[in-house]
C-alpha positions, 0 to 999 in steps of 0.5 A: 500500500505505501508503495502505491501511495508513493507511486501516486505520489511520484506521478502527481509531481511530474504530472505538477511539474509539467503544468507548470512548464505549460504555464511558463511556455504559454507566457513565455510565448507572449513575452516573445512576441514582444521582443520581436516588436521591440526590433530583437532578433531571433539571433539576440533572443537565442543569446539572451537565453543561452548567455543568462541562463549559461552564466548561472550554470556553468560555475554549478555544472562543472562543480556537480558533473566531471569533465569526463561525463560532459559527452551526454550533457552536449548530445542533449544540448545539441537537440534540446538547446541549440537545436530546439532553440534555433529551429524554433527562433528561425521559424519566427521569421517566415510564420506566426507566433500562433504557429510556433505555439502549434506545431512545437508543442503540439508536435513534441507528443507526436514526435516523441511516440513515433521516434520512441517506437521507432528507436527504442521499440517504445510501448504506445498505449491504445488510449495515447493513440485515440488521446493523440488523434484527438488533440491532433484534431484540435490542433489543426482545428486553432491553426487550421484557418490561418495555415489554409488561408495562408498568403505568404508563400514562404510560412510553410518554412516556418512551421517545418522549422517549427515542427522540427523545433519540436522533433528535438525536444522530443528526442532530448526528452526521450534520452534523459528517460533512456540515460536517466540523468538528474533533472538539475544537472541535465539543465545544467549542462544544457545551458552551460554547453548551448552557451559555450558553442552558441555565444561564440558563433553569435559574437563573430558571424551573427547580425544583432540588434540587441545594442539598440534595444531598451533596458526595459525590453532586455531585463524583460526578456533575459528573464524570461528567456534565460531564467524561467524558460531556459532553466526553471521550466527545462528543470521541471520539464526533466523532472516529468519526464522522469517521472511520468515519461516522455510521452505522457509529459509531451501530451500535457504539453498539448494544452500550450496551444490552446492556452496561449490562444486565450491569453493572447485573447485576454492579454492582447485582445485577440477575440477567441471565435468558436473553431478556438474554442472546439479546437481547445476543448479537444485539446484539453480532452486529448491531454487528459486522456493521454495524463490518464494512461496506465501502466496495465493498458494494453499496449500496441507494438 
């Protein structure tokens, strides 16, 4: 009894901590869309994460992790930070920050099924799939009339870059349940190593603008870029994925969209019509559905 109480006790944290990392996102995507209105860069916003965030682990990273154990901490790195951050920023340039928010964190449970099957012959649940379809249907529901009425020739780079932005958070979560890496020093070493190679090639080779920026605008988005999304919400995020699994903390993620969609409404006066609302209404059902999934459901292989 007490092992199943401490169990449910396990799964309630990571479940938590996940919430809380679909809160930190979903303002953090309406904070970014303020930096780009204040003429930052998709290049400045990856340094402001990566510096701020970077400086603060470094000096913890390398007291808790030997040099000689650096080599798993760069491989999730490379797809959760550089990667993630860089597919994600570049997509801002050719679509909207409605589509970032669909097709990141919406791709993020898709991609994280499909490669972990596809790799590692990771067991899906019959209730994952019908929780997946259903919040697909929900997500092409809230993006479907701006893709479809797309009129910029070049947005449908964006949402690939997107999508690829969610491919490699998919697969960084799925190497910190297969490697079991702590939480703390796996964000650690991602802002420490995303820093060490991403601030360098900034310096010398990538266009800025953050000099012509207010200090208002910085201390704003340091903060929100390097402190609570670059590190208080990829500790959580480790941490549910440790607890609960990729898949199940990917469909948690799902809500991002639907809940940016109504900040955005209440925040910046962006009218929610009657397709956002169906589309969120599946959403929140199919990632409900997915958070539910036991261990005894049969599973397809």
């Amino acid at each position: 009894m007490n092992q199943i109480r401490e169990l449910l006790s396990e799964r309630v944290k990571g479940f938590a901590a996940v919430v809380s990392v679909v809160l930190i996102w979903s303002s953090f995507n309406i904070i970014s869309r303020s930096g780009s209105l204040h003429h930052l860069t998709p290049y400045d916003l990856a340094a402001l994460r990566f510096g701020v965030s970077g400086i603060i682990a470094l000096p913890l990273f390398m007291y808790r992790v030997p040099f000689k154990e650096w080599g798993r901490y760069t491989v999730l790195a490379l797809f959760g930070g550089l990667g993630y951050c860089i597919f994600s920023y570049a997509g801002f340039a050719f679509a909207p920050t409605a589509h970032a928010s669909l097709f990141i964190s919406g791709g993020i449970p898709f991609w994280a099924v499909f490669l972990g099957y596809a790799f590692f012959r990771t067991s899906v649940k019959r209730i994952t799939i019908i929780a997946l379809a259903i919040s697909g249907a929900g997500l092409i529901l809230i993006g479907g009339e701006s893709i479809f009425s797309n009129k910029t020739q070049d947005q449908w780079i964006g949402d690939l870059l997107f999508f690829a932005g969610g491919a490699c958070y998919a697969i960084f979560g799925l190497f910190i349940q297969r490697w079991q890496t702590k939480p703390l020093d796996t964000i650690l070493g991602l802002a420490t190593i995303s820093m060490l190679i991403y601030i360098p090639i900034y310096l010398i080779f990538l266009p800025e603008n953050i000099q012509n920026i207010s200090w208002h605008q910085i201390e704003l988005q340091s903060f929100a870029q390097g402190i609570m999304a670059g590190l208080v919400a990829g500790i959580l995020f480790a941490y549910a994925v440790l607890r609960i699994g990729p898949c199940e903390s990917g469909m948690i993620l799902a809500l991002m969209p639907g809940l940016t969609t109504l900040g955005a409404a209440y925040f910046l006066s962006e009218a929610a019509n009657v397709e956002t609302i169906i589309g969120v209404s599946l959403v929140t059902i199919g990632a409900i559905l997915g958070a539910k999934a036991r261990n005894n459901e049969p599973t397809q292989r």
